[in-house]
N, CA, C and O atoms as a Maestro MAE file, in Angstrom:
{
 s_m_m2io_version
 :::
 2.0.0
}

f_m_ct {
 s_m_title
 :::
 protein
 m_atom[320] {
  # First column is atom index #
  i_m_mmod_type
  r_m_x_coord
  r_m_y_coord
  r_m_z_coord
  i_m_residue_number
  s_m_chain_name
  s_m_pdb_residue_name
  s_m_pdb_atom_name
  i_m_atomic_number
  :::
  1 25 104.823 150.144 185.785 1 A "UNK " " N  " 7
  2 3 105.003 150.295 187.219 1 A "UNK " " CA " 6
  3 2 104.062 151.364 187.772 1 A "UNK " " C  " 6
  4 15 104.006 151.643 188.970 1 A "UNK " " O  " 8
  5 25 103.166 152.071 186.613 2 A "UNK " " N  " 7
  6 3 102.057 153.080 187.342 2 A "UNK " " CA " 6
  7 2 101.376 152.769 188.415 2 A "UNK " " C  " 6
  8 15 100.648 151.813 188.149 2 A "UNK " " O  " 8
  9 25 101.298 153.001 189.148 3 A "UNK " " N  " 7
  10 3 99.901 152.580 190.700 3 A "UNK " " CA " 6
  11 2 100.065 151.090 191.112 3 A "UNK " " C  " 6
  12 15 99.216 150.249 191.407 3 A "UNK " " O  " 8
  13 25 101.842 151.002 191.019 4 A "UNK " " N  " 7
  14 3 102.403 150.125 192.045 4 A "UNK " " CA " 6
  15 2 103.147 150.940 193.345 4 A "UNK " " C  " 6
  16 15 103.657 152.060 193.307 4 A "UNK " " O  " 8
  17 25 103.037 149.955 194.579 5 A "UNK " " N  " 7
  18 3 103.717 150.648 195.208 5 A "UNK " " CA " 6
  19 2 105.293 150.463 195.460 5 A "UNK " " C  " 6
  20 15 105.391 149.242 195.580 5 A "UNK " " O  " 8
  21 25 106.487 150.968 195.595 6 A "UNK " " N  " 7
  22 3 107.618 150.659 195.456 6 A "UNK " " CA " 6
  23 2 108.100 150.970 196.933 6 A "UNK " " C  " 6
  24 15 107.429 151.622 197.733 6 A "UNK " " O  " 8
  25 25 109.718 150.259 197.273 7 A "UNK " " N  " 7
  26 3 109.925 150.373 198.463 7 A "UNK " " CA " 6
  27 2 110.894 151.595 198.088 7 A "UNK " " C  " 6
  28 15 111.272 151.762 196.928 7 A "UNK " " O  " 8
  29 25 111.164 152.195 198.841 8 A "UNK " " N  " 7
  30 3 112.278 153.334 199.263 8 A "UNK " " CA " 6
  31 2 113.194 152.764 198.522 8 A "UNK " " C  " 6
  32 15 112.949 153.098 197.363 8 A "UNK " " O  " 8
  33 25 114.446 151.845 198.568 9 A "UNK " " N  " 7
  34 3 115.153 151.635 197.846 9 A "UNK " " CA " 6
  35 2 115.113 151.744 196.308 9 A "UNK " " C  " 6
  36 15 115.822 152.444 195.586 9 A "UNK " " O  " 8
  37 25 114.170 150.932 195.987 10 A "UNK " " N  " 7
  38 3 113.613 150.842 194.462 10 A "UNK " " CA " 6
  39 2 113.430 152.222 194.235 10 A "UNK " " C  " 6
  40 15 114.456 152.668 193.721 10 A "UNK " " O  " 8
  41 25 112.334 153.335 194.436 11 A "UNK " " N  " 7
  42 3 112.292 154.478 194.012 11 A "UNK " " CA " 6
  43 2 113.318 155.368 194.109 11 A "UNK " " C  " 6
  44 15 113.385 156.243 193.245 11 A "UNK " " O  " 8
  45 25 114.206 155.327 195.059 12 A "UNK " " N  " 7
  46 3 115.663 155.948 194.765 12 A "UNK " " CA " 6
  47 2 116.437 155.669 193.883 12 A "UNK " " C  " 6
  48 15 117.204 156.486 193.373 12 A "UNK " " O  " 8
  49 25 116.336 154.248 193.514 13 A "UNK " " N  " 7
  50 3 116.877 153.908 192.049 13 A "UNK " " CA " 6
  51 2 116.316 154.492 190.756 13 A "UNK " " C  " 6
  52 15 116.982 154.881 189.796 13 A "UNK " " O  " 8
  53 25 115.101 154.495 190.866 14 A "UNK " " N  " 7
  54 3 114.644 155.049 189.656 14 A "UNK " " CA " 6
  55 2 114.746 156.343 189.172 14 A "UNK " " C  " 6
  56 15 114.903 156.766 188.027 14 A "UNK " " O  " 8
  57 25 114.577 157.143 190.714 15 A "UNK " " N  " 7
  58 3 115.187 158.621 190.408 15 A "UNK " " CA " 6
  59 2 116.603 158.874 189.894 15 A "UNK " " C  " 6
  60 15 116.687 159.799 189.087 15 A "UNK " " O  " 8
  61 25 117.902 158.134 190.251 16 A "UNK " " N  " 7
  62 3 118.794 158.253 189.597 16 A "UNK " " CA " 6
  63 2 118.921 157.783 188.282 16 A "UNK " " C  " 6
  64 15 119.756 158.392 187.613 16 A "UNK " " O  " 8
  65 25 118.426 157.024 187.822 17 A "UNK " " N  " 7
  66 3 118.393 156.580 186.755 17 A "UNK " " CA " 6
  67 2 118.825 157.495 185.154 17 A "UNK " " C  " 6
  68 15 119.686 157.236 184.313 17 A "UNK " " O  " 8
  69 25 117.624 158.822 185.243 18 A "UNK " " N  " 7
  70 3 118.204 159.528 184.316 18 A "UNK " " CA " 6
  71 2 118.993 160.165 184.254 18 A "UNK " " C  " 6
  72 15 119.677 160.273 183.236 18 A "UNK " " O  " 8
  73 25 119.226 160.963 185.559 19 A "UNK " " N  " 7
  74 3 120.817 161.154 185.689 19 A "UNK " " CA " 6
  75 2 121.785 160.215 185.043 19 A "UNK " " C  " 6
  76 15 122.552 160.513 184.128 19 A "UNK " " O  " 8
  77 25 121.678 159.172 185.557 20 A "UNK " " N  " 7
  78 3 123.086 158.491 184.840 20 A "UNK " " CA " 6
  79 2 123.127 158.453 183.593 20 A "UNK " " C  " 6
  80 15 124.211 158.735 183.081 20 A "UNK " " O  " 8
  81 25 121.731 158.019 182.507 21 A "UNK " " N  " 7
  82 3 121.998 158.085 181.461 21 A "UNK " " CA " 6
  83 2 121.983 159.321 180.765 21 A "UNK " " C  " 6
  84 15 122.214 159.277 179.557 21 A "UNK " " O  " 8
  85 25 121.705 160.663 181.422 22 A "UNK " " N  " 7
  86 3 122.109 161.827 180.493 22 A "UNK " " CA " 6
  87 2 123.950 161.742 180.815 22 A "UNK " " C  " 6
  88 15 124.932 161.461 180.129 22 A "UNK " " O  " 8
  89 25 123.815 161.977 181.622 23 A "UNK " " N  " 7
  90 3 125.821 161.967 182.405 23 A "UNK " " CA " 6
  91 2 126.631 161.074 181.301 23 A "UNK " " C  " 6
  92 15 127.673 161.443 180.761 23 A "UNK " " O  " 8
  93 25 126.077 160.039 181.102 24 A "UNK " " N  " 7
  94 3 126.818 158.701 180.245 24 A "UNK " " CA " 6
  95 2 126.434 159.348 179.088 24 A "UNK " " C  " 6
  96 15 127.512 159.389 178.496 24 A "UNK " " O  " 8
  97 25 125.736 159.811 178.459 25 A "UNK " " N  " 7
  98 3 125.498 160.693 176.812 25 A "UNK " " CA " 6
  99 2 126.328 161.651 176.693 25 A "UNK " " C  " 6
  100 15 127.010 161.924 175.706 25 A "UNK " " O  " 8
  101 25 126.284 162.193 177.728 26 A "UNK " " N  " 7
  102 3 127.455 163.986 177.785 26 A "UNK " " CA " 6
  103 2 128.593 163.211 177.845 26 A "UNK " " C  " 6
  104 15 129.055 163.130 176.707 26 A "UNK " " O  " 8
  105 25 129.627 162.270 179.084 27 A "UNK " " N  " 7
  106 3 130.837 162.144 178.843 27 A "UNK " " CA " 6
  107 2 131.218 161.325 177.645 27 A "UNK " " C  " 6
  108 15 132.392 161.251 177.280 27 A "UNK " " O  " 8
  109 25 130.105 160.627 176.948 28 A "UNK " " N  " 7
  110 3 130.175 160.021 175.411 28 A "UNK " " CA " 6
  111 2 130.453 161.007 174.818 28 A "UNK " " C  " 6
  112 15 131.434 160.780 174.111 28 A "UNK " " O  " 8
  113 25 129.985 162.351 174.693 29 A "UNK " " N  " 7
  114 3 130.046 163.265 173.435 29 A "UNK " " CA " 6
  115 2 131.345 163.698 173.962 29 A "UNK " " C  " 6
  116 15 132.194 163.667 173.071 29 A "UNK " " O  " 8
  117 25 131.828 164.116 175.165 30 A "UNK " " N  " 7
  118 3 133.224 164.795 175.380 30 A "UNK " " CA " 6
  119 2 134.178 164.315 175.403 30 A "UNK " " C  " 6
  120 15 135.100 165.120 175.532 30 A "UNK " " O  " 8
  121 25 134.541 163.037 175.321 31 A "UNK " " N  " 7
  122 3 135.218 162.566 175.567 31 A "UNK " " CA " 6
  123 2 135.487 161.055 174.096 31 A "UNK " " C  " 6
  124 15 134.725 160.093 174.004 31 A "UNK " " O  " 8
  125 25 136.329 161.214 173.463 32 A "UNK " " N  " 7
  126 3 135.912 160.663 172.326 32 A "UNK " " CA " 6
  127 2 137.220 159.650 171.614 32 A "UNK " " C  " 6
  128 15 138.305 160.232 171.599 32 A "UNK " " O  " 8
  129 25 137.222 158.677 171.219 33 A "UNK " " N  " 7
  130 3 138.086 158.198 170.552 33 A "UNK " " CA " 6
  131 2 138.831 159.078 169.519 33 A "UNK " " C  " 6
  132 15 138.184 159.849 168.810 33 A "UNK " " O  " 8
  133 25 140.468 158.958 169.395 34 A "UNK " " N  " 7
  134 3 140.982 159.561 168.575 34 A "UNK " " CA " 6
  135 2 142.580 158.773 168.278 34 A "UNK " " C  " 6
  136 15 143.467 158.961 169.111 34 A "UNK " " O  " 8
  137 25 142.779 158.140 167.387 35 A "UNK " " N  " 7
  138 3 143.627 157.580 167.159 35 A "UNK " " CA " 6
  139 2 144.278 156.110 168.323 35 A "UNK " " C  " 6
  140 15 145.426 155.667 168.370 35 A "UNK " " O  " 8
  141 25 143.255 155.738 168.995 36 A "UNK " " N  " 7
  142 3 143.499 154.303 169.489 36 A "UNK " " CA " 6
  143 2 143.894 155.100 170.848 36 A "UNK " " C  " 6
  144 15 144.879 154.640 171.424 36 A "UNK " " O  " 8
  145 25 143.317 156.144 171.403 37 A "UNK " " N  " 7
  146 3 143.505 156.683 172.355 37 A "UNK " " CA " 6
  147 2 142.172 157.943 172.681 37 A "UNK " " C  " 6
  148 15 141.428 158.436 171.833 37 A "UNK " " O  " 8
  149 25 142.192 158.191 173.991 38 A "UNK " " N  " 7
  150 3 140.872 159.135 174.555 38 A "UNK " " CA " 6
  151 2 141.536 160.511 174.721 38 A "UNK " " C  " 6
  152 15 142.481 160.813 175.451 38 A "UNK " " O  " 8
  153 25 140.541 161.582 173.536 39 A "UNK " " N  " 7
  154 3 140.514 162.715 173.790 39 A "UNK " " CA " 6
  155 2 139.676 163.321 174.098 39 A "UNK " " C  " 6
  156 15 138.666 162.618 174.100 39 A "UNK " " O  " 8
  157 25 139.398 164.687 174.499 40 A "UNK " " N  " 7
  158 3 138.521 165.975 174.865 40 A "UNK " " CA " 6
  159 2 137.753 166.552 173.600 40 A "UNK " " C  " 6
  160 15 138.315 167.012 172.605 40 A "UNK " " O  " 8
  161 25 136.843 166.489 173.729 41 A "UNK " " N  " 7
  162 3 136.065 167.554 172.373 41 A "UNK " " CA " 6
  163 2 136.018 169.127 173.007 41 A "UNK " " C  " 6
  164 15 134.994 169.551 173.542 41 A "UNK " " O  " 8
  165 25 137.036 169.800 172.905 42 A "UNK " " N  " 7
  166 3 137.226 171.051 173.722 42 A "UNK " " CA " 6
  167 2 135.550 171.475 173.289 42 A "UNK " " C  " 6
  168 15 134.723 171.396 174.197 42 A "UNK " " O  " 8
  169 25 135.029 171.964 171.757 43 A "UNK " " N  " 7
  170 3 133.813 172.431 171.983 43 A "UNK " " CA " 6
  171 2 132.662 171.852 172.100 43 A "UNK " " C  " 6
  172 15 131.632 172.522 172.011 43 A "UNK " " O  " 8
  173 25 132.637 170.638 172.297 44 A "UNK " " N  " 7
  174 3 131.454 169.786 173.277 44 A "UNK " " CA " 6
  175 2 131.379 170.785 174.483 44 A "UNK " " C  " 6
  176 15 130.602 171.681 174.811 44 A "UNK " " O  " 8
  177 25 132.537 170.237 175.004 45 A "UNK " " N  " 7
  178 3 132.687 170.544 176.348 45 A "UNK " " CA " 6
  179 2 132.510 172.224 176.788 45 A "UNK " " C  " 6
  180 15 132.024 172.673 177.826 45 A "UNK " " O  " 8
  181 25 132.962 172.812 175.862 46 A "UNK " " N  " 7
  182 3 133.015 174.615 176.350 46 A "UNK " " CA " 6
  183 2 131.145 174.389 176.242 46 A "UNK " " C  " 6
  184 15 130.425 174.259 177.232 46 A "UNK " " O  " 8
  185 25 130.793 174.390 175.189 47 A "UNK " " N  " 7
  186 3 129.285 174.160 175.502 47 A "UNK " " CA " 6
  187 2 128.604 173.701 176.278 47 A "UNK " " C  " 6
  188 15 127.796 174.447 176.832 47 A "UNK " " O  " 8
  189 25 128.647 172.435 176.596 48 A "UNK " " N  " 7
  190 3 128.155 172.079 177.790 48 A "UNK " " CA " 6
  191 2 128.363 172.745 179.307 48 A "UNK " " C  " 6
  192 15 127.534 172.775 180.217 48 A "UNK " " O  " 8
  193 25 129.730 173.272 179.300 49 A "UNK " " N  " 7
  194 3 129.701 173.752 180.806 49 A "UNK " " CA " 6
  195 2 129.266 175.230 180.361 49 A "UNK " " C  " 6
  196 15 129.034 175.839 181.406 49 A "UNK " " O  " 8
  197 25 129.093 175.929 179.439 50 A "UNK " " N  " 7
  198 3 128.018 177.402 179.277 50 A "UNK " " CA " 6
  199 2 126.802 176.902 179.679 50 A "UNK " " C  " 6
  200 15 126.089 177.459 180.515 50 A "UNK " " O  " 8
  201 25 126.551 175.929 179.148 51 A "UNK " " N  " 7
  202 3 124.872 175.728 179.191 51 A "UNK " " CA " 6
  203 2 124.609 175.476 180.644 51 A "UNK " " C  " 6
  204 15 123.665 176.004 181.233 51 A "UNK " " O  " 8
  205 25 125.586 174.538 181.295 52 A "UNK " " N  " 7
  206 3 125.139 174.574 182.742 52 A "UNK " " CA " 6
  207 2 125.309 175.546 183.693 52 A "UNK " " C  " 6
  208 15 124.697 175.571 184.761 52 A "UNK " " O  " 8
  209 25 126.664 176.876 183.095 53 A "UNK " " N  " 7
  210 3 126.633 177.796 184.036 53 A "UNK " " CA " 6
  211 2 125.462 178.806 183.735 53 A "UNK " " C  " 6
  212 15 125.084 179.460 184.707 53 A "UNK " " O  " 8
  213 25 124.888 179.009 182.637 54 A "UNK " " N  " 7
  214 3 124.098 179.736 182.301 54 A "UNK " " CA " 6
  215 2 122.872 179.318 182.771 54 A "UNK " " C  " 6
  216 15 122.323 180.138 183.506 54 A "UNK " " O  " 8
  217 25 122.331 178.383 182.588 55 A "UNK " " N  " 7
  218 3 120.838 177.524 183.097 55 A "UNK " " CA " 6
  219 2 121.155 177.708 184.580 55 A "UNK " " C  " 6
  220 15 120.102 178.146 185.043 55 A "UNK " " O  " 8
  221 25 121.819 177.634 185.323 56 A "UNK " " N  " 7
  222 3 122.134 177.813 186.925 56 A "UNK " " CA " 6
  223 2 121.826 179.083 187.283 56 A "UNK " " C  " 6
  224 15 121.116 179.285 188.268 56 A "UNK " " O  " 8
  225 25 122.445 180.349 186.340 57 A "UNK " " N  " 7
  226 3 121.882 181.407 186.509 57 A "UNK " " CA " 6
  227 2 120.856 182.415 185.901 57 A "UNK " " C  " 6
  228 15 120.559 183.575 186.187 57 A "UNK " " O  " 8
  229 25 120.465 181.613 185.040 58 A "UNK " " N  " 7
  230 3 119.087 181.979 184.239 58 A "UNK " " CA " 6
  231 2 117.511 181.354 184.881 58 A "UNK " " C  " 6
  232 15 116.345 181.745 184.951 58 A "UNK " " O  " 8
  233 25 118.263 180.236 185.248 59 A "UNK " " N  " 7
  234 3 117.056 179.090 185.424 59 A "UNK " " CA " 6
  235 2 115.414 179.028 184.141 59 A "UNK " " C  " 6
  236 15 114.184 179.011 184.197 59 A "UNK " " O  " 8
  237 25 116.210 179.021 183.425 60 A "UNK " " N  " 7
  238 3 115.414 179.009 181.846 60 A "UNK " " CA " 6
  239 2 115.800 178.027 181.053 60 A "UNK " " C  " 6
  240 15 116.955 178.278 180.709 60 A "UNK " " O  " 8
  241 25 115.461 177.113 180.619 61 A "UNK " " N  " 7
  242 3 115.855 175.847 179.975 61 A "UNK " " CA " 6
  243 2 116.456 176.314 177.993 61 A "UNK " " C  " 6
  244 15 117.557 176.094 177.489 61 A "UNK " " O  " 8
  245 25 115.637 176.754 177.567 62 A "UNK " " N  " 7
  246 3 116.043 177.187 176.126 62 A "UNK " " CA " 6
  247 2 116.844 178.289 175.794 62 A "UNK " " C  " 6
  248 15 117.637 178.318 174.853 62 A "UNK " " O  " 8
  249 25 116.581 179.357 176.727 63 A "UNK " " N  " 7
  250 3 117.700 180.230 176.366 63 A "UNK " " CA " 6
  251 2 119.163 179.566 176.730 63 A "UNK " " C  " 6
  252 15 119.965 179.687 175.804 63 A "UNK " " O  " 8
  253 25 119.687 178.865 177.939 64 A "UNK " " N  " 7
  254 3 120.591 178.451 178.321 64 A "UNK " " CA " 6
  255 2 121.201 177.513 177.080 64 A "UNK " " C  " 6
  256 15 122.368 177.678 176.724 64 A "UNK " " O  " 8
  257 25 120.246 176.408 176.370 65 A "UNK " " N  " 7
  258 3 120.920 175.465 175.559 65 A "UNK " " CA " 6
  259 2 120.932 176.310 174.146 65 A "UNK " " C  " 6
  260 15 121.536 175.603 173.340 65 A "UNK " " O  " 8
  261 25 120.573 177.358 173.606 66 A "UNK " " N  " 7
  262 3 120.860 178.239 172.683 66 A "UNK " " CA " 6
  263 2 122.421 178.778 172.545 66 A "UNK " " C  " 6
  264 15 123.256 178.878 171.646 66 A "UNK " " O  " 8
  265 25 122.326 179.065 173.964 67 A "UNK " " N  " 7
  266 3 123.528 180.174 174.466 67 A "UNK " " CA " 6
  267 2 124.707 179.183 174.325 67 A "UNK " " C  " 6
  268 15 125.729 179.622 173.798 67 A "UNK " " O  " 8
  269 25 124.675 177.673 174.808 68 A "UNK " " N  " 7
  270 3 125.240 176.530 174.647 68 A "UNK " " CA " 6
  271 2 125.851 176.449 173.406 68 A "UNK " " C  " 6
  272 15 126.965 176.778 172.998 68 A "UNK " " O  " 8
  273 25 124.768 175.880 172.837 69 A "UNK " " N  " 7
  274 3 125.097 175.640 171.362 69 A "UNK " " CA " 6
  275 2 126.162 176.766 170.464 69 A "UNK " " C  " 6
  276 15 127.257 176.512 169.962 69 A "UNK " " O  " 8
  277 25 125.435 178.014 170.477 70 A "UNK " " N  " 7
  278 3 125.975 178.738 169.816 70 A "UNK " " CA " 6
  279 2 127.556 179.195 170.301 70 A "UNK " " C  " 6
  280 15 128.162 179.886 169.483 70 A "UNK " " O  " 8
  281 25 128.322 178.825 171.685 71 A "UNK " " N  " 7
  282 3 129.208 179.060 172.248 71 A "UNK " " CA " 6
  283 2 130.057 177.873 171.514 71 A "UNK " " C  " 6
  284 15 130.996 178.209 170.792 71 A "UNK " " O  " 8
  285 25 129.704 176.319 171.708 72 A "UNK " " N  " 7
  286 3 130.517 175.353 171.574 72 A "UNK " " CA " 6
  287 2 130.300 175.569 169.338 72 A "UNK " " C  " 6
  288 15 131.141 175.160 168.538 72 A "UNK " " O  " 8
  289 25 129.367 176.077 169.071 73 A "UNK " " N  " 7
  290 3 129.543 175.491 167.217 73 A "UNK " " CA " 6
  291 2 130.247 176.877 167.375 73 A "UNK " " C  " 6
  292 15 130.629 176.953 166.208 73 A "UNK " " O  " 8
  293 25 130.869 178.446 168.154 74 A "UNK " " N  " 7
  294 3 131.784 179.343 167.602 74 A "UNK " " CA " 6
  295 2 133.309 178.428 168.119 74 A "UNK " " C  " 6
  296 15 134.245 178.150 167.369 74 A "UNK " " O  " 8
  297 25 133.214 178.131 169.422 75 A "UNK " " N  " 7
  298 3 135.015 177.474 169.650 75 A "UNK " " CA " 6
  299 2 134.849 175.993 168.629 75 A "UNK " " C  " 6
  300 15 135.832 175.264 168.491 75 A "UNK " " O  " 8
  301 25 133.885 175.748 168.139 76 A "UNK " " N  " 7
  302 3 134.524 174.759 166.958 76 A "UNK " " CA " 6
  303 2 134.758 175.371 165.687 76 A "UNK " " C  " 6
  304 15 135.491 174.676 164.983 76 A "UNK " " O  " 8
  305 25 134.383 176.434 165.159 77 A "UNK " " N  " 7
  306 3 134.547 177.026 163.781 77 A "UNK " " CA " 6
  307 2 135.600 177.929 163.668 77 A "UNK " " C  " 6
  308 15 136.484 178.056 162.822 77 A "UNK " " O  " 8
  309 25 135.225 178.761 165.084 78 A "UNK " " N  " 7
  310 3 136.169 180.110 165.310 78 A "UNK " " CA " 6
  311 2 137.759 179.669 165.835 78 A "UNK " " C  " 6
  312 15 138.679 180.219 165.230 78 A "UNK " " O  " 8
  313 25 138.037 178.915 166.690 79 A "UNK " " N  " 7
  314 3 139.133 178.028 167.307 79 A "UNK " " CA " 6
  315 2 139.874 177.381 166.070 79 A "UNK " " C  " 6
  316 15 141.104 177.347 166.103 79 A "UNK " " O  " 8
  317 25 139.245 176.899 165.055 80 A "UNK " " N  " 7
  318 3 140.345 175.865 164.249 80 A "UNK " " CA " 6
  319 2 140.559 176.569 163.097 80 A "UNK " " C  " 6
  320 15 141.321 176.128 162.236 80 A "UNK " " O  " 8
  :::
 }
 m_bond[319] {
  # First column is bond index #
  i_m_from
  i_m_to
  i_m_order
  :::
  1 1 2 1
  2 2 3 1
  3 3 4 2
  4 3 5 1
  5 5 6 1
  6 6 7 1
  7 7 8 2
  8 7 9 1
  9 9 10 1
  10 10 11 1
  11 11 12 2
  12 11 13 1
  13 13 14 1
  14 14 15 1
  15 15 16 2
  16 15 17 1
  17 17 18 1
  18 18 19 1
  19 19 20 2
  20 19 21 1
  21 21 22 1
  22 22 23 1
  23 23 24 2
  24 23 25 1
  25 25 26 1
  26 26 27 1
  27 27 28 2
  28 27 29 1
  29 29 30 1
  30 30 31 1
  31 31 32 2
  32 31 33 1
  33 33 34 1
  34 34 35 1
  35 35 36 2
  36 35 37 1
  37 37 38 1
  38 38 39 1
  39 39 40 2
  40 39 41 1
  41 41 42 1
  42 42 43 1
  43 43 44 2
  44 43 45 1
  45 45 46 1
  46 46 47 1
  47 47 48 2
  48 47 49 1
  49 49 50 1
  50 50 51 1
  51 51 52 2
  52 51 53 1
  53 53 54 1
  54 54 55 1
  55 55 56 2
  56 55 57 1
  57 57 58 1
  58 58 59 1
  59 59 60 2
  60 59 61 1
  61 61 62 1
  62 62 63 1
  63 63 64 2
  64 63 65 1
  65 65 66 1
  66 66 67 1
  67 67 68 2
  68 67 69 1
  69 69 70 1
  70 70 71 1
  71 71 72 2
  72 71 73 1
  73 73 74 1
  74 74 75 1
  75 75 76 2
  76 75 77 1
  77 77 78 1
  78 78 79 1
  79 79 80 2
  80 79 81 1
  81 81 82 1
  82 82 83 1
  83 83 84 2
  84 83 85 1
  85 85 86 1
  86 86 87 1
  87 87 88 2
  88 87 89 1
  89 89 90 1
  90 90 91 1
  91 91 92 2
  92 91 93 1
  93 93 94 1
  94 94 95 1
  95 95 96 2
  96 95 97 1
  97 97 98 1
  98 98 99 1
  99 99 100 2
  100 99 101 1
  101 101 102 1
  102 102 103 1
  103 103 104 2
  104 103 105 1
  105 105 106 1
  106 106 107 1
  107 107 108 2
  108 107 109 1
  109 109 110 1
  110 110 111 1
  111 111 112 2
  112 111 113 1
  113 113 114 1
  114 114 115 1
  115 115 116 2
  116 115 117 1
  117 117 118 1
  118 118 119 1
  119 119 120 2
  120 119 121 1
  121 121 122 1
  122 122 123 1
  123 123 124 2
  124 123 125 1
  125 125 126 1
  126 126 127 1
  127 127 128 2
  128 127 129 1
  129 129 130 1
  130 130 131 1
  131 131 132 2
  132 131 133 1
  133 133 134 1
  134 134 135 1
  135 135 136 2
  136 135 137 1
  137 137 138 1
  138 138 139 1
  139 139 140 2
  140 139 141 1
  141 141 142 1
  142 142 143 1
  143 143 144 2
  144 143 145 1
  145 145 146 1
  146 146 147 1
  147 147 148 2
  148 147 149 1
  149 149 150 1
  150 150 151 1
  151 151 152 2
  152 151 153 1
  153 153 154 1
  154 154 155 1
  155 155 156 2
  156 155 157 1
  157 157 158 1
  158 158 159 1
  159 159 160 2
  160 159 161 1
  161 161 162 1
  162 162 163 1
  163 163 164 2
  164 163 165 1
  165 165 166 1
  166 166 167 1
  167 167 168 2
  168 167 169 1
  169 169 170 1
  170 170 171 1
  171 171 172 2
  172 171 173 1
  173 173 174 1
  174 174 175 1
  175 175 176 2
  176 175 177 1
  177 177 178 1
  178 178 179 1
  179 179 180 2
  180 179 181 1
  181 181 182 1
  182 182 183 1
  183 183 184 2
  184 183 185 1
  185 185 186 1
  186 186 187 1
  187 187 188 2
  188 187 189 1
  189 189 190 1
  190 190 191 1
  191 191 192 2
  192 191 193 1
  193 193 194 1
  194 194 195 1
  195 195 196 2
  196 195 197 1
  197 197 198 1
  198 198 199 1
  199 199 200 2
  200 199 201 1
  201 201 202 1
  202 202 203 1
  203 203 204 2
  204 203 205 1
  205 205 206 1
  206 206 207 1
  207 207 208 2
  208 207 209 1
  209 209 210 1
  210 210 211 1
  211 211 212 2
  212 211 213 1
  213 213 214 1
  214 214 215 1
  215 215 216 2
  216 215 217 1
  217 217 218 1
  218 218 219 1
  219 219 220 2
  220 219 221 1
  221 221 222 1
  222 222 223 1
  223 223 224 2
  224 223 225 1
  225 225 226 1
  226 226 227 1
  227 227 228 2
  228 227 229 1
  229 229 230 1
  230 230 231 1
  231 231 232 2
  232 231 233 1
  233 233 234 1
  234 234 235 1
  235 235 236 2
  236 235 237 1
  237 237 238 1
  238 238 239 1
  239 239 240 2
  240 239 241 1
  241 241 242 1
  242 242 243 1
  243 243 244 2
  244 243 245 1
  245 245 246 1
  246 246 247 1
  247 247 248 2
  248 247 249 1
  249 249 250 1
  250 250 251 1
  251 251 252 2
  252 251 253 1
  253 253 254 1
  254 254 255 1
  255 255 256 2
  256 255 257 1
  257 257 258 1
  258 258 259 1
  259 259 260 2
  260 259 261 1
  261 261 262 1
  262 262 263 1
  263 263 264 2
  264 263 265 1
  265 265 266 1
  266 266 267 1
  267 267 268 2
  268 267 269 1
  269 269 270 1
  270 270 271 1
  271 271 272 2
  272 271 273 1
  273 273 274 1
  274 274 275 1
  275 275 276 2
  276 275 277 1
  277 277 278 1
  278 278 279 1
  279 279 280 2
  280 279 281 1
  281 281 282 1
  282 282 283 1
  283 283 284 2
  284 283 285 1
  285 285 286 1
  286 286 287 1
  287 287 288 2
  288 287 289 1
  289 289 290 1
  290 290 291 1
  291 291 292 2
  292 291 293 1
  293 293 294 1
  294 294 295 1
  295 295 296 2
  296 295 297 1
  297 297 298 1
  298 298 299 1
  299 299 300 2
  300 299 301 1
  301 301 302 1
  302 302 303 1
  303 303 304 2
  304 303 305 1
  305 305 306 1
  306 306 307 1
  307 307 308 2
  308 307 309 1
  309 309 310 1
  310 310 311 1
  311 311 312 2
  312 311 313 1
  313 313 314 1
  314 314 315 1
  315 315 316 2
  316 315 317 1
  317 317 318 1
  318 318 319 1
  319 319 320 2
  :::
 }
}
């Protein structure tokens, strides 16, 4: 689709696009089968919302998903 031209509609679609499929990857990881029923991955989730409150106020991409990570793998090790 390089050095086509698209109408307004179409390119608004495309911009959402990755949004949806990161959104649909994250509530895949948080949200998870567990015995023929839907649970919470509490440290998915504590991670993920560090990483986004932190990247919001860092506005730094790697330190934020560090800070992430290392928050959600302590409430999974440290928590159980």
């Amino acid at each position: 689709m390089a050095g086509r031209e698209m109408n307004a509609t179409l390119r608004l679609y495309f911009n959402y696009v990755p949004i949806g499929i990161i959104s649909a990857l994250i509530i895949k990881q948080i949200v998870i089968p567990m015995d023929g029923q839907l649970a919470i991955s509490f440290p998915v989730l504590i991670g993920c919302l560090s990483t986004a409150v932190t990247i919001k106020v860092l506005n730094m991409f790697l330190p934020s998903v560090m800070i992430g990570a290392i928050l959600g793998w302590a409430a999974r090790y440290c928590m159980s």
